[in-house]
mmCIF file as Biopython writes it, N, C-alpha, C and O atoms, coordinates in Angstrom:
data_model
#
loop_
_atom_site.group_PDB
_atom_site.id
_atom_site.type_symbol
_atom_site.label_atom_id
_atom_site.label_alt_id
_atom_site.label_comp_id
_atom_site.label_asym_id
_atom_site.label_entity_id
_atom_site.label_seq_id
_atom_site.pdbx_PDB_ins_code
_atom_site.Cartn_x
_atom_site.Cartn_y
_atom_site.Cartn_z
_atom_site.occupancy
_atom_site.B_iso_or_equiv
_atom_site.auth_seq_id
_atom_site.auth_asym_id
_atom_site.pdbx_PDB_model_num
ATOM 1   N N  . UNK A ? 1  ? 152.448 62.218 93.413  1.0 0.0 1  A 1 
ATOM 2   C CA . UNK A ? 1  ? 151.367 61.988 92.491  1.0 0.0 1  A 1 
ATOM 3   C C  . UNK A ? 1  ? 150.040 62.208 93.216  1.0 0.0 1  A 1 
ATOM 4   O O  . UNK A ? 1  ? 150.000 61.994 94.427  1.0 0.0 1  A 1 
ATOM 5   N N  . UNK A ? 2  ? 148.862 62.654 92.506  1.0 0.0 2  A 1 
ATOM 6   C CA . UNK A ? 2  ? 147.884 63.288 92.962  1.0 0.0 2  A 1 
ATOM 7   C C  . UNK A ? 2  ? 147.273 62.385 93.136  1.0 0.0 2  A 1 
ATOM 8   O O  . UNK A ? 2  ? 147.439 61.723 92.112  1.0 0.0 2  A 1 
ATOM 9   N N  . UNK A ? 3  ? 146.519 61.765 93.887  1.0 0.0 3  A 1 
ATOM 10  C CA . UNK A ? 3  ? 145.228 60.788 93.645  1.0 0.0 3  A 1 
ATOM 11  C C  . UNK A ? 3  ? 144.106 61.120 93.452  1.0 0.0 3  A 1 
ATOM 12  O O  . UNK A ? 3  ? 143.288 60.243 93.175  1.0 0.0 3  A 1 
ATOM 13  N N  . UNK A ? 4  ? 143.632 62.713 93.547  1.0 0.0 4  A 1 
ATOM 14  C CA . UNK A ? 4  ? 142.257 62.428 93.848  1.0 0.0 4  A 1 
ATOM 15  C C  . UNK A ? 4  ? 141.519 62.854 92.149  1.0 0.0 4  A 1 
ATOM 16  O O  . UNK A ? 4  ? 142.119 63.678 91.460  1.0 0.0 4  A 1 
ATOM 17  N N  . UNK A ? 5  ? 140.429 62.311 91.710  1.0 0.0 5  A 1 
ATOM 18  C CA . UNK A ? 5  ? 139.863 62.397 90.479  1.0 0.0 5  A 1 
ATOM 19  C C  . UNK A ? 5  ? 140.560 61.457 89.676  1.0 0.0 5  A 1 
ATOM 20  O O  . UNK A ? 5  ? 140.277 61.596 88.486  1.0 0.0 5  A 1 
ATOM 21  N N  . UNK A ? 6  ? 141.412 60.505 89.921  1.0 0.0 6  A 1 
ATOM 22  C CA . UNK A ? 6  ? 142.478 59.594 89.002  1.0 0.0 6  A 1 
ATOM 23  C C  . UNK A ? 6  ? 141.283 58.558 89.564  1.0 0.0 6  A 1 
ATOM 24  O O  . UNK A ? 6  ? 140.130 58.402 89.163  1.0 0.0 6  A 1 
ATOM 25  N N  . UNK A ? 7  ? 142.230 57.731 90.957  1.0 0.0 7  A 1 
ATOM 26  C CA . UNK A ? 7  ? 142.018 56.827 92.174  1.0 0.0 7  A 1 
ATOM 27  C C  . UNK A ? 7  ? 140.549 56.749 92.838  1.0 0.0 7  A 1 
ATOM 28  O O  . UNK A ? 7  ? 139.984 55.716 93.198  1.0 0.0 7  A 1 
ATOM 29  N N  . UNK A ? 8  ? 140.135 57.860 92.909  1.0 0.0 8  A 1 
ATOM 30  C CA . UNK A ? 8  ? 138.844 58.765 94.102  1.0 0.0 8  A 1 
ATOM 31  C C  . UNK A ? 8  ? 138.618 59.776 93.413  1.0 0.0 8  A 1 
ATOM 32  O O  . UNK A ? 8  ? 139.327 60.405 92.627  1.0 0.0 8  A 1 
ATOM 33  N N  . UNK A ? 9  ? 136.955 59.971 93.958  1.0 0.0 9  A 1 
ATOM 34  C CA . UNK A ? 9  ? 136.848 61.137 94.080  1.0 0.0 9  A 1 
ATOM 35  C C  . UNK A ? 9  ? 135.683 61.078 94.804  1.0 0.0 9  A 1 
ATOM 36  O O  . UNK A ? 9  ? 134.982 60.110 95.100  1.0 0.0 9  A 1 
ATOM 37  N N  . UNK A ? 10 ? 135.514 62.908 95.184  1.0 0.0 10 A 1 
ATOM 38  C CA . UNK A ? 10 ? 134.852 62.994 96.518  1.0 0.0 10 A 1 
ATOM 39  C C  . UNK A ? 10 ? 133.408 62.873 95.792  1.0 0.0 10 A 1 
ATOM 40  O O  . UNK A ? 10 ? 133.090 63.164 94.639  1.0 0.0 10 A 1 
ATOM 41  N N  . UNK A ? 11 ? 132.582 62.302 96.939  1.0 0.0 11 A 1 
ATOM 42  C CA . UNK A ? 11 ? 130.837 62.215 96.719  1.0 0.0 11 A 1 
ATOM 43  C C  . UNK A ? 11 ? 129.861 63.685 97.306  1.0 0.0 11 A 1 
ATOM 44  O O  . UNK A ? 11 ? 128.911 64.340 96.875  1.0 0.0 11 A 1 
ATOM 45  N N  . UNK A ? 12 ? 130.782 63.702 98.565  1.0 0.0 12 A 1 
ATOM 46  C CA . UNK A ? 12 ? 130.178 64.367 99.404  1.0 0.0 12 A 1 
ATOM 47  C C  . UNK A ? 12 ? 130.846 64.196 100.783 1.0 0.0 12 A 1 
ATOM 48  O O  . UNK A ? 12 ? 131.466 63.243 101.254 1.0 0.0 12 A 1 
ATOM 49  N N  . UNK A ? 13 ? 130.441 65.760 101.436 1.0 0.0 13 A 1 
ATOM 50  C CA . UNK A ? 13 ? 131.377 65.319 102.862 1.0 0.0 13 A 1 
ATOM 51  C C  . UNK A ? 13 ? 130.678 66.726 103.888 1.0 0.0 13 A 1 
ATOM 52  O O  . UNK A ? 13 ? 129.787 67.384 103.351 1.0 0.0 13 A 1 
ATOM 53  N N  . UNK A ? 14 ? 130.982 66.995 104.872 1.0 0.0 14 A 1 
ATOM 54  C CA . UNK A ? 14 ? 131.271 68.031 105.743 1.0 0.0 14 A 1 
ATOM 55  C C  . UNK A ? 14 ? 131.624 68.417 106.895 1.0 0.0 14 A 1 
ATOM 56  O O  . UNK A ? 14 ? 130.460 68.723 107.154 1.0 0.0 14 A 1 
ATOM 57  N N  . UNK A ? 15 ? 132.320 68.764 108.102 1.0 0.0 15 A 1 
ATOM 58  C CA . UNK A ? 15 ? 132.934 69.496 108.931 1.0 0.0 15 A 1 
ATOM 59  C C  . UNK A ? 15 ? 133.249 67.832 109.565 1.0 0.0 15 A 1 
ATOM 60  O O  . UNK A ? 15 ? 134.260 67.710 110.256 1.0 0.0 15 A 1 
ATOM 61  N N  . UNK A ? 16 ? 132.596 66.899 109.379 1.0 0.0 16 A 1 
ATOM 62  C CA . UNK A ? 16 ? 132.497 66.052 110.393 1.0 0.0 16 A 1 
ATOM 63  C C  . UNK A ? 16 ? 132.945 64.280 109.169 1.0 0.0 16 A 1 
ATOM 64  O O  . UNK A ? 16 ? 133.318 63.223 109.678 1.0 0.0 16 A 1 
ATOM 65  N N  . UNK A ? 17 ? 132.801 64.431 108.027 1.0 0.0 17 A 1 
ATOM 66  C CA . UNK A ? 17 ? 132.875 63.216 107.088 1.0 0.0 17 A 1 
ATOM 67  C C  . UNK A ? 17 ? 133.226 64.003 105.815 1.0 0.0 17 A 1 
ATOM 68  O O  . UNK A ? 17 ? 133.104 65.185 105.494 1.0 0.0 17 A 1 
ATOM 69  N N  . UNK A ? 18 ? 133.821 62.646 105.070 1.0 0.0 18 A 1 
ATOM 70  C CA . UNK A ? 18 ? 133.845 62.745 103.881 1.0 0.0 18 A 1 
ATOM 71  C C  . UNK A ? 18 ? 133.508 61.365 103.327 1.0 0.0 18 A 1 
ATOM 72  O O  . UNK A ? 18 ? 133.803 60.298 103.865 1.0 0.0 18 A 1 
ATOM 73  N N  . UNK A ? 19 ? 132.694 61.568 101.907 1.0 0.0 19 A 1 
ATOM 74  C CA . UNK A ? 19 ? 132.825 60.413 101.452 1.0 0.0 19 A 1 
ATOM 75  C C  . UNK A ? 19 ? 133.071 60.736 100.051 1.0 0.0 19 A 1 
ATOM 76  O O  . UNK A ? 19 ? 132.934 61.700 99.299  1.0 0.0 19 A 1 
ATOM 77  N N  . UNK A ? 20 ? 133.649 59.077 99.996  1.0 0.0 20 A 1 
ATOM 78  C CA . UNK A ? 20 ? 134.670 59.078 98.356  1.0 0.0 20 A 1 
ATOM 79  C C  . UNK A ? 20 ? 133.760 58.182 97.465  1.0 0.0 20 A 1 
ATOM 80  O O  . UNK A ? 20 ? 132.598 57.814 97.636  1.0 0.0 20 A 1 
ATOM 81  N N  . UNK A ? 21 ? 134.672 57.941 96.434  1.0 0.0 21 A 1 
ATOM 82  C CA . UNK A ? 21 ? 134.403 56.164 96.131  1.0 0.0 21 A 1 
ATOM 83  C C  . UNK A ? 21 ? 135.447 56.340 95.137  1.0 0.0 21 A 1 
ATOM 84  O O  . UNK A ? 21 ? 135.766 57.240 94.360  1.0 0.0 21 A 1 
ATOM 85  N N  . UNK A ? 22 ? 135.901 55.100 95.442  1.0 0.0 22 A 1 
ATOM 86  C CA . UNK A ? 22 ? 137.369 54.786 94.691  1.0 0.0 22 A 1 
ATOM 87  C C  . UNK A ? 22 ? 137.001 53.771 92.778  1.0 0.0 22 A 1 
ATOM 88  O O  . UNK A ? 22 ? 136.017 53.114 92.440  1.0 0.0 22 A 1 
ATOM 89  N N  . UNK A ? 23 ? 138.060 54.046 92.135  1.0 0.0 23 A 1 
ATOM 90  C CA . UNK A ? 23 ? 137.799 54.360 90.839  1.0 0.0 23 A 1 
ATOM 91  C C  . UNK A ? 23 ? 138.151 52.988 90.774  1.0 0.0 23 A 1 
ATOM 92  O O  . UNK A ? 23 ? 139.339 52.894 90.468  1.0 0.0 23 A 1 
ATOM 93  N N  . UNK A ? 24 ? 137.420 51.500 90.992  1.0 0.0 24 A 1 
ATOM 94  C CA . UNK A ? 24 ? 138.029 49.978 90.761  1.0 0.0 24 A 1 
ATOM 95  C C  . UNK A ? 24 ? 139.025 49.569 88.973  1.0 0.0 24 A 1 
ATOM 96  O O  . UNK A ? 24 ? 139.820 48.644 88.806  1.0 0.0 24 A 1 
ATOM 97  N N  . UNK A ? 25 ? 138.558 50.693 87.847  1.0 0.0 25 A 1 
ATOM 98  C CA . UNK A ? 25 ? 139.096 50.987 86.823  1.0 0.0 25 A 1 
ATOM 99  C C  . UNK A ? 25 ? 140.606 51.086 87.026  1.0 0.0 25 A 1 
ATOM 100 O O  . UNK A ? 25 ? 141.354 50.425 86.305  1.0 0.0 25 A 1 
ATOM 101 N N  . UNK A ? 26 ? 141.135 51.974 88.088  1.0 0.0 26 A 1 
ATOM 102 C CA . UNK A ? 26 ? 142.379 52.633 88.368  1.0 0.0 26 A 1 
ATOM 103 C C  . UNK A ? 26 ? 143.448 51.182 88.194  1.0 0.0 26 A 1 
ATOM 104 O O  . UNK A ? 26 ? 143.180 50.036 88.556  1.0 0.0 26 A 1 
ATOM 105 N N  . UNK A ? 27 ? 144.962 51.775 87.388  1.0 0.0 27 A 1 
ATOM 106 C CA . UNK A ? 27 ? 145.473 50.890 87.170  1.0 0.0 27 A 1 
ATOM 107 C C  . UNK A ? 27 ? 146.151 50.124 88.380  1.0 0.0 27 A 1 
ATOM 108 O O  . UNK A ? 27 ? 146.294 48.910 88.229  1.0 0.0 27 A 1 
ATOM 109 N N  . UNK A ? 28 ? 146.635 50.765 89.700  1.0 0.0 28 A 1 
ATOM 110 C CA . UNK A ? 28 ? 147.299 50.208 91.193  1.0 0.0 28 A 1 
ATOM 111 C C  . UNK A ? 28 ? 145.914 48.581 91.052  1.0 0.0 28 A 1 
ATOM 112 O O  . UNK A ? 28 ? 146.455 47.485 90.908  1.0 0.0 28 A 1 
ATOM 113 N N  . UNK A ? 29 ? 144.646 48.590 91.096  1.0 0.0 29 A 1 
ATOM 114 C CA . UNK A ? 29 ? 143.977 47.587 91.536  1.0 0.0 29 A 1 
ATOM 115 C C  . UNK A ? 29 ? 143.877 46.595 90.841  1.0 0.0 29 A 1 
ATOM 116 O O  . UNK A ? 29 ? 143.248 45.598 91.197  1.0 0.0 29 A 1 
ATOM 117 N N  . UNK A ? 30 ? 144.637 46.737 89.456  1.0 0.0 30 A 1 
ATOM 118 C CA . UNK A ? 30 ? 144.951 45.529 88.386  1.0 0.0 30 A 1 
ATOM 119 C C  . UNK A ? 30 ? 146.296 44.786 89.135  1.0 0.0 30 A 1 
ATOM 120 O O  . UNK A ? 30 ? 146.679 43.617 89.168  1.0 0.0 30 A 1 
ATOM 121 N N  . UNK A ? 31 ? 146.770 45.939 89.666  1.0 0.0 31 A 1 
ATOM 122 C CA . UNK A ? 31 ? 148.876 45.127 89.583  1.0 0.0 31 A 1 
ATOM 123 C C  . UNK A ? 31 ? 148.514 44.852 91.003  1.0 0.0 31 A 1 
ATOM 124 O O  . UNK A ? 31 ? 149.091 43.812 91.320  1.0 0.0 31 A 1 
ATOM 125 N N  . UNK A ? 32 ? 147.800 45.331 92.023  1.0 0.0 32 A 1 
ATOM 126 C CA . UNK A ? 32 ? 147.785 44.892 93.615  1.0 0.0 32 A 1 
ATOM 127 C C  . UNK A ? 32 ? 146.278 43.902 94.094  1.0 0.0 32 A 1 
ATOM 128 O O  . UNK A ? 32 ? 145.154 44.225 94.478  1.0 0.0 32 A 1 
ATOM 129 N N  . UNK A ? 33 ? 146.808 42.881 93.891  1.0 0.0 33 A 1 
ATOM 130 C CA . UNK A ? 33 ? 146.063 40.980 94.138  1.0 0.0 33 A 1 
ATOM 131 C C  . UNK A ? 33 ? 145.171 41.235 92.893  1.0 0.0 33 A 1 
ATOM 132 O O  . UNK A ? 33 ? 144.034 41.619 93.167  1.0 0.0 33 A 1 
ATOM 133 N N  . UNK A ? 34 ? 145.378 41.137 91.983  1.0 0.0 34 A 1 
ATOM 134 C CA . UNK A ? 34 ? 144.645 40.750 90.801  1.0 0.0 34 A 1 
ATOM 135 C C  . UNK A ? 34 ? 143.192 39.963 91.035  1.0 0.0 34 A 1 
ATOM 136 O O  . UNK A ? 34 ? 143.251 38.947 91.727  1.0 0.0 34 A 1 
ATOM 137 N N  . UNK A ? 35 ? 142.285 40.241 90.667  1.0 0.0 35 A 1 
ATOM 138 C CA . UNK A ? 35 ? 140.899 39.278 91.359  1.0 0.0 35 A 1 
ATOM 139 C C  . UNK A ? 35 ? 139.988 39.465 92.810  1.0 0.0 35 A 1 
ATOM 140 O O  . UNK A ? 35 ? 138.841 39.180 93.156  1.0 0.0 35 A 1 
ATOM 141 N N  . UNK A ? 36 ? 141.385 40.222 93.560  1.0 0.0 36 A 1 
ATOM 142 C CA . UNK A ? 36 ? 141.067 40.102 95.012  1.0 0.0 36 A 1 
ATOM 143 C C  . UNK A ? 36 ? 141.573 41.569 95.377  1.0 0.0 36 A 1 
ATOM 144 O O  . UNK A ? 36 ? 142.342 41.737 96.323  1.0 0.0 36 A 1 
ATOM 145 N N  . UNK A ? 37 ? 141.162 42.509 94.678  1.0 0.0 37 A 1 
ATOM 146 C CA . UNK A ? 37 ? 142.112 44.230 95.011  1.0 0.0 37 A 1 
ATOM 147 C C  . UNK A ? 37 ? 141.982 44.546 95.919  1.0 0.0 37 A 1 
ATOM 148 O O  . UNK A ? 37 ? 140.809 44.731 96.244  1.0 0.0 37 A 1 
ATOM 149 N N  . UNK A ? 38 ? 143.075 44.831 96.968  1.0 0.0 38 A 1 
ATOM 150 C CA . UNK A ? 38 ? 142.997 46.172 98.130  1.0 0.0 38 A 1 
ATOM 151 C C  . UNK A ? 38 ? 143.783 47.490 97.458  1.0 0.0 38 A 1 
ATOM 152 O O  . UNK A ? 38 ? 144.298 47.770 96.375  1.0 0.0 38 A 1 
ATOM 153 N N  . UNK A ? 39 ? 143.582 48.071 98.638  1.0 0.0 39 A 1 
ATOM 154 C CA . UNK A ? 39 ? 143.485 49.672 98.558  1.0 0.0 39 A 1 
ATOM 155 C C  . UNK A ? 39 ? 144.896 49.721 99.281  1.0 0.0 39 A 1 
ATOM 156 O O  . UNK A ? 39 ? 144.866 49.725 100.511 1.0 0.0 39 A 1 
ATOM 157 N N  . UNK A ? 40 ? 146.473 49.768 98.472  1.0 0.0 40 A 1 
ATOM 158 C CA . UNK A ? 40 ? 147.815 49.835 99.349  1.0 0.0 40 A 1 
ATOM 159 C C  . UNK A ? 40 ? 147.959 51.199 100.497 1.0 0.0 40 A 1 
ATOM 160 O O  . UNK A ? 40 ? 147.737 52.382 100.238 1.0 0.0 40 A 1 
ATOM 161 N N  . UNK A ? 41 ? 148.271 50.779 101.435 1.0 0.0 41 A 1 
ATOM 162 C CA . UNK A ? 41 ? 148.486 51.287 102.216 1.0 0.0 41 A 1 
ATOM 163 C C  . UNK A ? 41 ? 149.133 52.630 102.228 1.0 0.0 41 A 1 
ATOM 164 O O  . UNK A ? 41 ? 148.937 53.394 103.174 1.0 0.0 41 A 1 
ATOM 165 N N  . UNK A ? 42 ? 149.737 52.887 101.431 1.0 0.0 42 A 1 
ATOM 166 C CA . UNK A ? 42 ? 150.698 53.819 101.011 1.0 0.0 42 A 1 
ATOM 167 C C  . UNK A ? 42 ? 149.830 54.847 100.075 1.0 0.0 42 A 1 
ATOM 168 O O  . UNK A ? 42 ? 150.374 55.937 99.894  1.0 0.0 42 A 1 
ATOM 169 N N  . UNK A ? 43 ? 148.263 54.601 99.315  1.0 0.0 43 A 1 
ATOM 170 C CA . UNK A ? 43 ? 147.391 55.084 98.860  1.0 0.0 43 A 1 
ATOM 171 C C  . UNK A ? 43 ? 146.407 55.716 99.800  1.0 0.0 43 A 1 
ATOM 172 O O  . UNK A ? 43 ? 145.909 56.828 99.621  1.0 0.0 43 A 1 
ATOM 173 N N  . UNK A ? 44 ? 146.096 54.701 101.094 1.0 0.0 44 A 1 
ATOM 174 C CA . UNK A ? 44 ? 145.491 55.704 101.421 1.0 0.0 44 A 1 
ATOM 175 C C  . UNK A ? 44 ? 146.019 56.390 102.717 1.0 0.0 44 A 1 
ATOM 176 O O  . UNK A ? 44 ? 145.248 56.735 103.612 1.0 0.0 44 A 1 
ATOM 177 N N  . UNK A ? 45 ? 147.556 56.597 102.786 1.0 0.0 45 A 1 
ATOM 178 C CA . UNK A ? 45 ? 148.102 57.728 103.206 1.0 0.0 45 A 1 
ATOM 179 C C  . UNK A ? 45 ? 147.923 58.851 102.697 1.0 0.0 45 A 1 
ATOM 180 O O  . UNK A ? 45 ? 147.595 59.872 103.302 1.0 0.0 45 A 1 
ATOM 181 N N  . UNK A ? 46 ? 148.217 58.681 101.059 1.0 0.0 46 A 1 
ATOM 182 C CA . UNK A ? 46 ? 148.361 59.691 100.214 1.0 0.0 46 A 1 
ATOM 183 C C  . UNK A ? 46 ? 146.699 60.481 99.812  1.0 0.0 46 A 1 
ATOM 184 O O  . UNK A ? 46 ? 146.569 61.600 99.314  1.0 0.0 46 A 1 
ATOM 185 N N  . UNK A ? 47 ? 145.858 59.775 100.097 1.0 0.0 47 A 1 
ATOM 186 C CA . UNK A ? 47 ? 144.896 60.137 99.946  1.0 0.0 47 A 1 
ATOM 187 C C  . UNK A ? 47 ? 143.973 60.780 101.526 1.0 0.0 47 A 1 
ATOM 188 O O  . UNK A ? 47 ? 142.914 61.405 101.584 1.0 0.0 47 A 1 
ATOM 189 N N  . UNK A ? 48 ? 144.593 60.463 102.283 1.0 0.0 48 A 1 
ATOM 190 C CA . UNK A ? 48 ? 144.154 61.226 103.447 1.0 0.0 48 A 1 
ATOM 191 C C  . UNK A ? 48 ? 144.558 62.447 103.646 1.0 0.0 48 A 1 
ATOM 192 O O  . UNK A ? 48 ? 143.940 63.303 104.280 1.0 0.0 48 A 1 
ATOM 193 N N  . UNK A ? 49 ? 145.854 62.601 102.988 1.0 0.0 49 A 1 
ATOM 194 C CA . UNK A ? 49 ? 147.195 63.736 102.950 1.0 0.0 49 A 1 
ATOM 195 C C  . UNK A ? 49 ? 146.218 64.358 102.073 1.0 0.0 49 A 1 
ATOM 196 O O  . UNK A ? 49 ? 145.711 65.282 102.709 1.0 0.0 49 A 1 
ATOM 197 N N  . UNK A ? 50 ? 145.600 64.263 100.631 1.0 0.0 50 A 1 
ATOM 198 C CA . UNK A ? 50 ? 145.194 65.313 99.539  1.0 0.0 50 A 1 
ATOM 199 C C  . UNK A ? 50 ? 144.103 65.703 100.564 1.0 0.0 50 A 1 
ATOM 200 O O  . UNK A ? 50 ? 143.870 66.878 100.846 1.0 0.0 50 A 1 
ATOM 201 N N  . UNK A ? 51 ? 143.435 64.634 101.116 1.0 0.0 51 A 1 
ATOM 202 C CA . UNK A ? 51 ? 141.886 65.235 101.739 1.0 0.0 51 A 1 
ATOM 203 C C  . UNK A ? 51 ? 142.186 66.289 102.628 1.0 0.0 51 A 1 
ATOM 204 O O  . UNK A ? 51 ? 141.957 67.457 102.312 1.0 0.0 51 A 1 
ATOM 205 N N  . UNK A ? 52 ? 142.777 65.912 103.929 1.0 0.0 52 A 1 
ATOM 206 C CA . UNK A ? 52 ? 143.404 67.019 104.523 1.0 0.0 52 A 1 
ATOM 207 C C  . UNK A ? 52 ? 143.910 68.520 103.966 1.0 0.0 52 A 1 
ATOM 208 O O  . UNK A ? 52 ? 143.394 69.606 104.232 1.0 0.0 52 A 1 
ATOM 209 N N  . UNK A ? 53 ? 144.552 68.374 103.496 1.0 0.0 53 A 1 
ATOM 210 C CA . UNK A ? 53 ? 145.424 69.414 102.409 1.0 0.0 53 A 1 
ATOM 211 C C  . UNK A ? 53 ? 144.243 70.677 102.198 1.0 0.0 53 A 1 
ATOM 212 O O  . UNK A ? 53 ? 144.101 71.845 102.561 1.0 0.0 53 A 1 
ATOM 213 N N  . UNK A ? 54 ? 143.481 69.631 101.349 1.0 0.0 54 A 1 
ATOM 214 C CA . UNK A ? 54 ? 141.988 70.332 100.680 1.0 0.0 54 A 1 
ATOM 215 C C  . UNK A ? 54 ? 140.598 71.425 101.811 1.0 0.0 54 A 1 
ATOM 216 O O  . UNK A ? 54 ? 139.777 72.335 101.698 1.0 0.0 54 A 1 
ATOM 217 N N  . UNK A ? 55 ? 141.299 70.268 103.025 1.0 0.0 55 A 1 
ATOM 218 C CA . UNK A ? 55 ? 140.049 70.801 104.148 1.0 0.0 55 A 1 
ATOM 219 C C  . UNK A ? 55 ? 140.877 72.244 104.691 1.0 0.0 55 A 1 
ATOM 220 O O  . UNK A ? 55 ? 140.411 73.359 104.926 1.0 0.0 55 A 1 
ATOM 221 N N  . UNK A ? 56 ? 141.837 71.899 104.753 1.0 0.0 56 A 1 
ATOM 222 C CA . UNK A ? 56 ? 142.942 72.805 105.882 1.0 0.0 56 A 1 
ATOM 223 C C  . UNK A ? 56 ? 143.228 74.133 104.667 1.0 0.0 56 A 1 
ATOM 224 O O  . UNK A ? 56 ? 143.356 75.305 105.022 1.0 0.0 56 A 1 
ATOM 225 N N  . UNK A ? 57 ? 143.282 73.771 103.498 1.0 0.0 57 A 1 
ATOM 226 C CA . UNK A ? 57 ? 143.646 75.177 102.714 1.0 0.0 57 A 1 
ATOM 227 C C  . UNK A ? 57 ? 145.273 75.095 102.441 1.0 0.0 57 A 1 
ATOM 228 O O  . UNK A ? 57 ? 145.908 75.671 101.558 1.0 0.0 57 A 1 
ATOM 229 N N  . UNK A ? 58 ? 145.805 74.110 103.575 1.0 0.0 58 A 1 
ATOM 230 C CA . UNK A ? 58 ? 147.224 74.303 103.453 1.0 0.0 58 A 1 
ATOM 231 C C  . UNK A ? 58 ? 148.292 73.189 102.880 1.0 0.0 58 A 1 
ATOM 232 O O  . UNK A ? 58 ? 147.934 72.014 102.965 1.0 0.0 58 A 1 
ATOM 233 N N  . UNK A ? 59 ? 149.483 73.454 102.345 1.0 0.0 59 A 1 
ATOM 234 C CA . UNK A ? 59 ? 149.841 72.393 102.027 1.0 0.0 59 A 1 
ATOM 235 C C  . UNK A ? 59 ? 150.983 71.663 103.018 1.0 0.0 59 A 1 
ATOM 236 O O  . UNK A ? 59 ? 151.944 72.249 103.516 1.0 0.0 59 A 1 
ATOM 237 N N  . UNK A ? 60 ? 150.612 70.075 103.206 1.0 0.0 60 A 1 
ATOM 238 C CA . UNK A ? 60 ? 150.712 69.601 104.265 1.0 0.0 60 A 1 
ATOM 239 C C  . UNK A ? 60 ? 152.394 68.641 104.227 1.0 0.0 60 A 1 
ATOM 240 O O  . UNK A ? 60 ? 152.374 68.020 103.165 1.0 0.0 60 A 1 
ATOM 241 N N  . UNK A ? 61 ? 153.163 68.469 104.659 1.0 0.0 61 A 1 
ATOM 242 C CA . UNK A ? 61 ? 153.927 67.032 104.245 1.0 0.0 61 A 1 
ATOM 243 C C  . UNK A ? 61 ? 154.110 66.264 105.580 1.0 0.0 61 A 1 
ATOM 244 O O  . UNK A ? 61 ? 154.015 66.864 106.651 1.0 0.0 61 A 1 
ATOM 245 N N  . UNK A ? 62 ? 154.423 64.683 105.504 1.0 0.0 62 A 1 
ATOM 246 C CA . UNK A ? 62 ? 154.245 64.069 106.112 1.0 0.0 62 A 1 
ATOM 247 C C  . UNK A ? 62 ? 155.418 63.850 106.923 1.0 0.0 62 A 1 
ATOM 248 O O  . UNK A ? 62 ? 156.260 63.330 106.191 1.0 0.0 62 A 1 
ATOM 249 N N  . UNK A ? 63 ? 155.867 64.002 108.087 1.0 0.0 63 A 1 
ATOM 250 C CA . UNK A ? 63 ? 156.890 63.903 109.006 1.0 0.0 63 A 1 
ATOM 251 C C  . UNK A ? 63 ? 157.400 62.707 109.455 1.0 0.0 63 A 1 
ATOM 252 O O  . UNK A ? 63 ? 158.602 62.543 109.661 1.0 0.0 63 A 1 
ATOM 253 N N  . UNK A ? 64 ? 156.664 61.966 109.599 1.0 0.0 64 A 1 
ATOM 254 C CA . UNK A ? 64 ? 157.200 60.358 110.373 1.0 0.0 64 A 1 
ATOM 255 C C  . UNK A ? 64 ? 156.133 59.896 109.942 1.0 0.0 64 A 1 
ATOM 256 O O  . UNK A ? 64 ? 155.231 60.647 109.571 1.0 0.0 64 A 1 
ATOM 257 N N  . UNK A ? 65 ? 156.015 58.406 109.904 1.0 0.0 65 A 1 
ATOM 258 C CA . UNK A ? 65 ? 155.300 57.369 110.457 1.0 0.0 65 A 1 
ATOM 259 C C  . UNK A ? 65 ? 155.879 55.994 110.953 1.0 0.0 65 A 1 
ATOM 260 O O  . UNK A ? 65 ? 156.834 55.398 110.455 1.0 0.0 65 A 1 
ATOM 261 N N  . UNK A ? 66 ? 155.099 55.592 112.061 1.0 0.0 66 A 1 
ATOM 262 C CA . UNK A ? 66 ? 155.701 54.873 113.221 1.0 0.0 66 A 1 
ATOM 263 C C  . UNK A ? 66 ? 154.342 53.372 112.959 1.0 0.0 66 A 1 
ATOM 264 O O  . UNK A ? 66 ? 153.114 53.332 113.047 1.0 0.0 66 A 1 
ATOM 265 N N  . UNK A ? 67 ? 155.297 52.461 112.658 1.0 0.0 67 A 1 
ATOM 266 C CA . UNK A ? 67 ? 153.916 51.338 112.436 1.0 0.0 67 A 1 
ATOM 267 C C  . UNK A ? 67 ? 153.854 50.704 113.406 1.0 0.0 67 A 1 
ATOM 268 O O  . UNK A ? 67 ? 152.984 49.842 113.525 1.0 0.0 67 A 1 
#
């Protein structure tokens, strides 16, 4: 699933930053701590993955992660 323009979307960025701002509307921040929302972990994997993706031209998948 795509996140970006749902979840995020970009403000502005270049060679060196990006900046977002995340959509507090989006339905994940109703069902994850109700009152008190974070951003699941697993979102902003997926959302580093689209950013990347987007910078690089290429499409990317994720191999491991080691916590």
């Amino acid at each position: 699933m795509k996140l970006k323009n749902e979840m995020f979307t970009i403000i502005d960025g270049n060679d060196n930053h990006i900046r977002l701002v995340l959509h507090a509307e989006h339905p994940i921040y109703q069902a994850h701590f109700p009152g008190n929302p974070i951003t699941p972990g697993v979102c902003i994997v997926q959302m580093i993955g689209e950013l990347l993706e987007e910078r690089t031209g290429h499409r990317l998948a994720l191999g491991q992660i080691v916590n």
